[in-house]
C-alpha positions as CSV (number, residue, x, y, z in Angstrom):
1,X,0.0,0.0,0.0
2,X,1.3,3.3,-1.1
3,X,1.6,6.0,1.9
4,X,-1.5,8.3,0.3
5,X,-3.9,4.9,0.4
6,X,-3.7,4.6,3.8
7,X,-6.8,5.4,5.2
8,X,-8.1,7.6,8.3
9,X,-10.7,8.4,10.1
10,X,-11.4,11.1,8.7
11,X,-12.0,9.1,5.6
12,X,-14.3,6.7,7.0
13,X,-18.0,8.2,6.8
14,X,-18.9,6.9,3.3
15,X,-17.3,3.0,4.0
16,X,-20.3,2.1,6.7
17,X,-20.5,-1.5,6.9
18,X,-16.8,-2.1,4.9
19,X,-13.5,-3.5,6.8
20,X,-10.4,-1.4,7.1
21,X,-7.7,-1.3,9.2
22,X,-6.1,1.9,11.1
23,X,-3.1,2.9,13.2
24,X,-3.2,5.2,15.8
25,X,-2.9,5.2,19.3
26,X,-4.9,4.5,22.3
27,X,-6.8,7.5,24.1
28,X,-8.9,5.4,26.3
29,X,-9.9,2.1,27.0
30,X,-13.2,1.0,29.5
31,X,-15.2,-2.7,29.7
32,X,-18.7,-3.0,30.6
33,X,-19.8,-6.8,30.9
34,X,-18.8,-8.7,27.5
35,X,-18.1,-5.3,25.7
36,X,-14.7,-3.4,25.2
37,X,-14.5,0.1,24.2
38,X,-11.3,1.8,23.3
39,X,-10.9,5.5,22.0
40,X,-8.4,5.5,19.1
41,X,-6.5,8.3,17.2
42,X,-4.7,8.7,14.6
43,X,-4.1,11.8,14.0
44,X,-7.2,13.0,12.0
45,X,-9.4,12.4,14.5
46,X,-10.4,10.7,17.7
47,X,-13.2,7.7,17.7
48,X,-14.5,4.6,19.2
49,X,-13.5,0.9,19.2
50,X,-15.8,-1.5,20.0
51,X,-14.8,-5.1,21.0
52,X,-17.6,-7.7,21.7
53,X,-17.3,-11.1,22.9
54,X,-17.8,-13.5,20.3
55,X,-17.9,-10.7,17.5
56,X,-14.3,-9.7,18.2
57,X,-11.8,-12.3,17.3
58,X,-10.7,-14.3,21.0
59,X,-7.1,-13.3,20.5
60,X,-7.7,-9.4,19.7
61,X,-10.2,-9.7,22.7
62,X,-8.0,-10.9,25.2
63,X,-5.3,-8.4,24.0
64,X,-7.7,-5.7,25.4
65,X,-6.2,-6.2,28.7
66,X,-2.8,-5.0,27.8
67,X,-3.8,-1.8,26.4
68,X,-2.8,1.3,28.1
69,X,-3.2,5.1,27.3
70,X,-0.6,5.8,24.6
71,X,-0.3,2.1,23.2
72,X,0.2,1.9,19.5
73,X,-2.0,-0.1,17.5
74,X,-3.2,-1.7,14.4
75,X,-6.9,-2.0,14.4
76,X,-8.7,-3.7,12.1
77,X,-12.7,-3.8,11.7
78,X,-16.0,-3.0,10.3
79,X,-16.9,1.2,9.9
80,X,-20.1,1.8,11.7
81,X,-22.2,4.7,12.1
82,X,-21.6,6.4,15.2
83,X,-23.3,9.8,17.2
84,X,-20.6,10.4,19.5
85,X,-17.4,11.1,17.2
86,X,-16.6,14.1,15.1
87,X,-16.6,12.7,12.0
88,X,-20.0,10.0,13.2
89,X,-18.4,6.4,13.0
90,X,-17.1,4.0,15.4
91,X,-15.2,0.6,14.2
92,X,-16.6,-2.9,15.5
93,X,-13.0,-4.5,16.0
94,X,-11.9,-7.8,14.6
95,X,-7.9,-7.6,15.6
96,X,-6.2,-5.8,17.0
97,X,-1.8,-5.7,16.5
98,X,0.2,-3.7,19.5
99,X,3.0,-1.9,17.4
100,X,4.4,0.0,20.5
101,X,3.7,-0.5,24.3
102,X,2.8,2.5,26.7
103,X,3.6,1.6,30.4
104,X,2.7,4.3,33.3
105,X,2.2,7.3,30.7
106,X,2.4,10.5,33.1
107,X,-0.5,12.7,32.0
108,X,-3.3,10.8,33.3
109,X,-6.9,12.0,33.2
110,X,-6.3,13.7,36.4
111,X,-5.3,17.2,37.1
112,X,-2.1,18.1,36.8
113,X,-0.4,21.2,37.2
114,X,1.2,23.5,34.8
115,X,5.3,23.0,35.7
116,X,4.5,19.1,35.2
117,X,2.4,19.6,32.3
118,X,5.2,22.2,30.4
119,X,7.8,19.5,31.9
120,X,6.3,17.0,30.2
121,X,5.0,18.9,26.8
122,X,6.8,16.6,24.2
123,X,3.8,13.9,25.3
124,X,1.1,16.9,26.7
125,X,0.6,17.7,23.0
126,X,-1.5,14.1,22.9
127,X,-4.2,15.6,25.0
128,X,-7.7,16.2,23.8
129,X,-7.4,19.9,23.8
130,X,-4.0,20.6,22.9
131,X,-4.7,18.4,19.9
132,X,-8.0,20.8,19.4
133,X,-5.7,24.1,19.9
134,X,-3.1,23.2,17.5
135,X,-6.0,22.0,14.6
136,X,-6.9,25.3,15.2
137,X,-3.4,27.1,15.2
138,X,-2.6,24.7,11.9
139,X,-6.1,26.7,10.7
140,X,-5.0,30.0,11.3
141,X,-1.8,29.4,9.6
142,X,-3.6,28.0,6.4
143,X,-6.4,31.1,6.4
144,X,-3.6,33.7,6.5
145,X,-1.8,32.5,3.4
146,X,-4.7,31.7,1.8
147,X,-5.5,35.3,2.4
148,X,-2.6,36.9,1.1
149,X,-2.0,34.5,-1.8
150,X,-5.3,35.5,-2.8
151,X,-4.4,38.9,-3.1
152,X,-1.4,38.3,-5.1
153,X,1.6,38.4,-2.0
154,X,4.8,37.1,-2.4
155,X,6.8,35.5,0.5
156,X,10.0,36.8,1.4
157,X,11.9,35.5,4.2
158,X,13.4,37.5,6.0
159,X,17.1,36.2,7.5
160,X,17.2,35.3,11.8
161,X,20.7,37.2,12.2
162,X,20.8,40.6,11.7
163,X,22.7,43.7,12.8
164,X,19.9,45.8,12.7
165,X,17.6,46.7,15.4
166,X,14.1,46.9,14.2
167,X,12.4,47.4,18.0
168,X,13.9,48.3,21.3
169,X,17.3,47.3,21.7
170,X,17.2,46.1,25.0
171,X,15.0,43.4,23.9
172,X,17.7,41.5,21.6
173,X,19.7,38.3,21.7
174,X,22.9,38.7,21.0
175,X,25.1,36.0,19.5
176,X,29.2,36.5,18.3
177,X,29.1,36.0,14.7
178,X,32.6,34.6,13.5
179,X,34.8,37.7,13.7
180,X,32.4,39.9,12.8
181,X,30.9,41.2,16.1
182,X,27.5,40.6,17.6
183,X,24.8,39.6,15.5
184,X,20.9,39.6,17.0
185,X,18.3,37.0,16.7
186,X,15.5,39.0,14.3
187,X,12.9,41.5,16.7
188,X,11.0,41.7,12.8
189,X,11.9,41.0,9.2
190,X,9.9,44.2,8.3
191,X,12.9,46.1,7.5
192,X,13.8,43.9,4.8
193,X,10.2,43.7,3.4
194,X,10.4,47.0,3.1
195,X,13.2,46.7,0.4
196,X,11.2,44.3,-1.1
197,X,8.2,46.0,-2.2
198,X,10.0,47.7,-4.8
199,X,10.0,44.4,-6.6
200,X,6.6,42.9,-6.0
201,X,4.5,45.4,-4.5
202,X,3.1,43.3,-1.4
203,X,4.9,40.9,0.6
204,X,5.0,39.2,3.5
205,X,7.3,37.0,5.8
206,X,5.9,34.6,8.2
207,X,9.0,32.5,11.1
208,X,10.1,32.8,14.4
209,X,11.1,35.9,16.0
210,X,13.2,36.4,19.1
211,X,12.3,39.0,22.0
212,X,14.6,39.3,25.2
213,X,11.8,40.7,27.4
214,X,12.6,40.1,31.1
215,X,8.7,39.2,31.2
216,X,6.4,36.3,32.7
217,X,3.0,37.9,31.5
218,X,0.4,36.1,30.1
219,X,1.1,37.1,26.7
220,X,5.1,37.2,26.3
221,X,7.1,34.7,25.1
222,X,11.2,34.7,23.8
223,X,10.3,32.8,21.1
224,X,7.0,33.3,18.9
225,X,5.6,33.4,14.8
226,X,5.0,36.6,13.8
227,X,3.2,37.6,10.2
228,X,4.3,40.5,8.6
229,X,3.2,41.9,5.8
230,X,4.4,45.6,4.0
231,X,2.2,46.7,1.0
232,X,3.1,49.6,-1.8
233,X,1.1,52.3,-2.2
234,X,-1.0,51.7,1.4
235,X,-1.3,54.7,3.6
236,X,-2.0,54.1,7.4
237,X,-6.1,53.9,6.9
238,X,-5.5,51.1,4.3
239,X,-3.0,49.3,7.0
240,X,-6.2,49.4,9.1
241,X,-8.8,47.9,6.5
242,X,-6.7,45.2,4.9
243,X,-6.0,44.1,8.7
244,X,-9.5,44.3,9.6
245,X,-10.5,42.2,6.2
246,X,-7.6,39.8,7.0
247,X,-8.6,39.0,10.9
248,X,-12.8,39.0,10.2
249,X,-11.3,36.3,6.9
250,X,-9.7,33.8,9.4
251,X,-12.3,33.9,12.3
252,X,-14.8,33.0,8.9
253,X,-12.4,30.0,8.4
254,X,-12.0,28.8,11.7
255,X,-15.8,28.7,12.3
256,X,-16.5,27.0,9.3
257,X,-13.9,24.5,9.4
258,X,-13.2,24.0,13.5
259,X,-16.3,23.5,15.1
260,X,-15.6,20.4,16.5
261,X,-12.1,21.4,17.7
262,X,-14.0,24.8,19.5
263,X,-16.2,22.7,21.3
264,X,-13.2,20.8,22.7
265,X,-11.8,23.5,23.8
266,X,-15.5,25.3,25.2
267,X,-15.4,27.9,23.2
268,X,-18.4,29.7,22.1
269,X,-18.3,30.2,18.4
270,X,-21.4,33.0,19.0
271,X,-18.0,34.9,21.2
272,X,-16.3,34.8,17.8
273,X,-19.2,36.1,15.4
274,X,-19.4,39.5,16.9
275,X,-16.2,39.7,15.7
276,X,-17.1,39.8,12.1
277,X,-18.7,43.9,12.6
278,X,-16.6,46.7,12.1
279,X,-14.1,47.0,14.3
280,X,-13.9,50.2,16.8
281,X,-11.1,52.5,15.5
282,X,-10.2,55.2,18.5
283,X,-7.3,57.6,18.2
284,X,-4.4,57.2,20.6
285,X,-6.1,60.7,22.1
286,X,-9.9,59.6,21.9
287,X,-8.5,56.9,24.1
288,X,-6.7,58.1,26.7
289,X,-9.9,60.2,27.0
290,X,-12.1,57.0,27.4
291,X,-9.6,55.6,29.4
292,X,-9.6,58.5,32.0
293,X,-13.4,58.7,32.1
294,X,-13.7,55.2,33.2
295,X,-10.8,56.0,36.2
296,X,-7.5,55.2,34.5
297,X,-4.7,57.2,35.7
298,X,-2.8,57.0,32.4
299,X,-1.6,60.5,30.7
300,X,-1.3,62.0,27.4
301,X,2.3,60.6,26.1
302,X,2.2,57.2,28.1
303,X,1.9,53.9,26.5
304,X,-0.9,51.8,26.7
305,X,-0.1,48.8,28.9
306,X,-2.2,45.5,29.6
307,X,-4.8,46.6,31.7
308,X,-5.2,49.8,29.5
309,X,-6.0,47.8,26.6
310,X,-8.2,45.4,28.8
311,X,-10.3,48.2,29.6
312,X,-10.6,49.7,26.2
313,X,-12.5,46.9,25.0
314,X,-14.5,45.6,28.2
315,X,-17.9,44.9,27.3
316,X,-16.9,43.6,24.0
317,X,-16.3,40.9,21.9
318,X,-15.4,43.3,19.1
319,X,-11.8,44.2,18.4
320,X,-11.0,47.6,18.7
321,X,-8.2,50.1,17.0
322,X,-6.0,52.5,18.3
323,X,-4.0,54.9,16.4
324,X,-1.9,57.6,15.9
325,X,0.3,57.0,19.2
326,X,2.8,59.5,20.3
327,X,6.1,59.4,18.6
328,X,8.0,59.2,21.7
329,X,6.6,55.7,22.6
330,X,6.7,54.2,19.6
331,X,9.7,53.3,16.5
332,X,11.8,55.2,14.8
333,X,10.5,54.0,11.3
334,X,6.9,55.3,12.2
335,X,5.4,58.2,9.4
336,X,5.1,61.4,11.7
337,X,1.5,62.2,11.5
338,X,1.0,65.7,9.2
339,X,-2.1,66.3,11.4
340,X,-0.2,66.5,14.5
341,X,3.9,66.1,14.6
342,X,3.5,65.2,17.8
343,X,2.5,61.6,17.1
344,X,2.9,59.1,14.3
345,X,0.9,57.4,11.7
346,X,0.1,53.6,13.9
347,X,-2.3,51.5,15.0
348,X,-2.4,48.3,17.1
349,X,-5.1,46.0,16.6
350,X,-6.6,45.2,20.3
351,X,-8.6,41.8,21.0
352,X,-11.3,41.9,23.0
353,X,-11.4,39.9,26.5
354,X,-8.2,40.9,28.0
355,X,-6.1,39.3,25.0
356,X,-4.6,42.9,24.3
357,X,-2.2,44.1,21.3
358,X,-2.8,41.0,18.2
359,X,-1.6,43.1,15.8
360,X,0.9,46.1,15.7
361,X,1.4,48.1,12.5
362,X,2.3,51.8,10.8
363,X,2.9,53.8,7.7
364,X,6.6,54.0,7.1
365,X,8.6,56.9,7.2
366,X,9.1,57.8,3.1
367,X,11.3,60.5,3.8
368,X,14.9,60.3,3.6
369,X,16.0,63.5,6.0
370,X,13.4,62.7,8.6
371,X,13.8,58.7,8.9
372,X,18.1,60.1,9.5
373,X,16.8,62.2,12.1
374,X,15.3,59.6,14.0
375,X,17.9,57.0,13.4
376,X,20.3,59.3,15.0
377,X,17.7,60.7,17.9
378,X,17.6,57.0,18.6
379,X,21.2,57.0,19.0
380,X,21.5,53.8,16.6
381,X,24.4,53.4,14.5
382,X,23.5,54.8,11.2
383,X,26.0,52.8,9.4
384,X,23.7,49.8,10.2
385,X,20.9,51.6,8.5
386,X,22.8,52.9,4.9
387,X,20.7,49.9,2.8
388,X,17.3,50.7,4.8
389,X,18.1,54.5,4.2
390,X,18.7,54.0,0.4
391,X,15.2,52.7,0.0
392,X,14.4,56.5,0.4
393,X,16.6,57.4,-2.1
394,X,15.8,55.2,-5.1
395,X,12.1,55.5,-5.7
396,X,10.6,56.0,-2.1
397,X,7.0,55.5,-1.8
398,X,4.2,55.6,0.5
399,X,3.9,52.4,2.5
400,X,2.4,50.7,5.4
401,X,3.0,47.4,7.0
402,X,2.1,45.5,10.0
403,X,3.4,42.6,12.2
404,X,0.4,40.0,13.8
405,X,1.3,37.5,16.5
406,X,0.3,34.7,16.0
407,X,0.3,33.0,19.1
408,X,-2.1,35.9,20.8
409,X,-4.5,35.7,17.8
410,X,-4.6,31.7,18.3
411,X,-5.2,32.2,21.9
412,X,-8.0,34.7,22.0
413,X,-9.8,32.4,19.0
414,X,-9.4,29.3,21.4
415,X,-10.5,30.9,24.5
416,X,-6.6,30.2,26.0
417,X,-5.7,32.6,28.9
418,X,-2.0,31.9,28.2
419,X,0.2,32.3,25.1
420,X,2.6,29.5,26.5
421,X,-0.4,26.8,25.1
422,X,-0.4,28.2,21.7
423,X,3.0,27.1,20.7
424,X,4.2,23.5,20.7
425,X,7.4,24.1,22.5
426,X,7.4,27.6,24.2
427,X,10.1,29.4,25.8
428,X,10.0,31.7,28.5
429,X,12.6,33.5,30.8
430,X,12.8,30.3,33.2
431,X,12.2,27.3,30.5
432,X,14.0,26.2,27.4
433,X,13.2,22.6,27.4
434,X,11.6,20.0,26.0
């Protein structure tokens, strides 16, 4: 049998009543009187064996008894209609062949806490709703290029090492390159997507990226996939749309296509409709004026932190904007607003819930003189910056761009408090293994 005729159980609701045989492993197993049930998957899915005396062949029945959670199996049997599996088919087992024993797995269906469960994350991924959250995350992934394939992007990776800061300094890693100095684990590949456009108009670059925050919030990690994107020709009010259109296009997908996985992880899919309005849009004045009437201390010229953003959108399930930040708190490469020099031309995208910042994005700086200015007001070495600067030299344009974590989107989809569940292997200031 060729690898792409083996069969799953996803492909098992039109063969009721046929034999086939699946591999998988066991999720479950329980007896009552002279029936065995077992809860196989495989990968595609999660359903029911059933073993019945005298049905069941005497040898796979008396195997039953050395099945434990995690034991891989060949299964053979007859496809039968079923009402308690996603995809509504259970097998009535013939044989069954143990391919791999599974003594004393850890994660047992009691509680566990989260050191042991991180601790153990190379076999926590098994679980019912990790394996829901990741179908999901897999989902996301899948709606954003379809997305920007649709509108005629072109990848371009951007490289890991770098001697360019694209954020705040403080938050690199540095590692000695050869003999060349320190090099830094990529904050953002939008610097080099920016010399892209020139060639193909819109592009995007979609990896790991690398932030050396001293933080253990909720929503940080050292290690996390961000999705950038930089278009031609897009001031900052088309950054916002095309954002908007892109977010309200993958919550579509995921509630067409991940019902089943939603449910595993109790998450309301009505939560998620009221996503698909128009987003609020507030400027970074209108809401420090919100914030203030509802008893926030913050001032004009501070950054918005967690439990500013939190209470920007309580009462909502709809995303909200907020743009045109002061200069001062945001990066050098931001377009100074012509309306008011005081701030630039930004926006982050907020998600509702507590989930904060999902997106982060600005109209760049076209101008050659006044991106200098900040380079150097920044005190960065400008000799780092010559090739970025020469993109304002040979044909500048307006442009926007915008980077969207991906971890925080697939967390406020999924209903996870925690980013550190949204990426198979996370690392955070105290944990770099498995």
């Amino acid at each position: 049998m060729r690898w792409n005729e083996r069969l799953y159980i996803r492909d098992l609701p039109d063969k009721i009543g046929e034999t086939h045989t699946l591999h998988g492993w066991i999720q479950f197993t329980r007896k009552s009187g002279k029936i065995r049930f077992l809860g196989l998957r495989d990968g595609s899915s999660i359903m029911q064996g059933v073993l019945v005396e005298g049905e069941t062949e005497e040898e796979a029945f008396n195997l039953f008894k050395e099945l434990r959670q995690e034991t891989s199996v060949e299964v053979t049997g007859v496809v039968q209609e079923s009402t308690q599996s996603q995809y509504k088919v259970e097998l009535l087992v013939k044989t069954i062949k143990i391919l791999g024993k599974s003594e004393q797995y850890p994660i047992t269906p009691k509680e566990h806490g989260i050191d042991f469960l991180l601790s153990n994350r190379h076999l926590w991924l098994r679980s019912k709703k990790q394996v829901a959250l990741f179908q999901v995350r897999s989902t996301v992934i899948q709606a954003i290029r379809d997305f920007l394939f649709q509108y005629r992007f072109v990848q371009m990776d951007s490289p890991i090492l770098t001697c360019s800061v694209g954020e705040d300094p403080s938050g690199l890693f540095g590692v000695e390159y050869f003999d060349m100095g320190t090099a830094y684990l990529a904050q953002t590949g939008q610097l080099y997507l920016e010399a892209s456009i020139a060639a193909h108009g819109n592009v995007f670059c979609f990896g790991p990226t690398f932030r050396a925050e001293k933080s253990k919030t909720r929503r940080h990690l050292t290690e996390f996939w961000m999705m950038e994107a930089e278009m031609a020709f897009f001031d900052s009010n088309d950054n916002m749309d095309f954002q908007e259109d892109l977010i309200q296009f993958i919550i579509k997908r995921v509630l067409e296509t991940c019902d089943w996985y939603l449910q595993q992880l109790e998450r309301d899919p009505e939560i998620l409709k009221q996503a698909l309005a128009p987003f609020k849009r507030y400027s970074y004045s209108e809401a420090v004026e919100l914030l203030q009437s509802k008893d926030s201390k913050i001032k004009w010229g501070e950054d918005l932190g967690a439990a500013e953003e939190t209470l920007l959108t309580d009462g909502s399930y709809l995303p909200a904007f907020v743009h045109d930040y002061p200069k001062e708190v945001k990066a050098f490469y931001m377009k100074e607003n012509p309306e008011d020099p005081r701030t630039v031309r930004c926006d982050d995208m907020l998600a509702p819930e507590g989930y904060g910042e999902i997106i982060g994005g600005s109209q760049r700086e076209d101008s050659y003189e006044k991106l200098l200015n900040r380079i150097k007001e920044e005190k960065l070495p400008v000799e780092s910056y010559d090739w970025y600067l020469d993109l304002r030299k040979y044909g500048t344009v307006v442009h926007s761009g915008f980077g969207l974590g991906l971890e925080r989107l697939v967390g406020w989809i999924c209903g996870i408090p925690h980013v550190r569940e949204t990426i198979p292997f996370p690392r955070l200031m105290e944990r770099l293994t498995p």
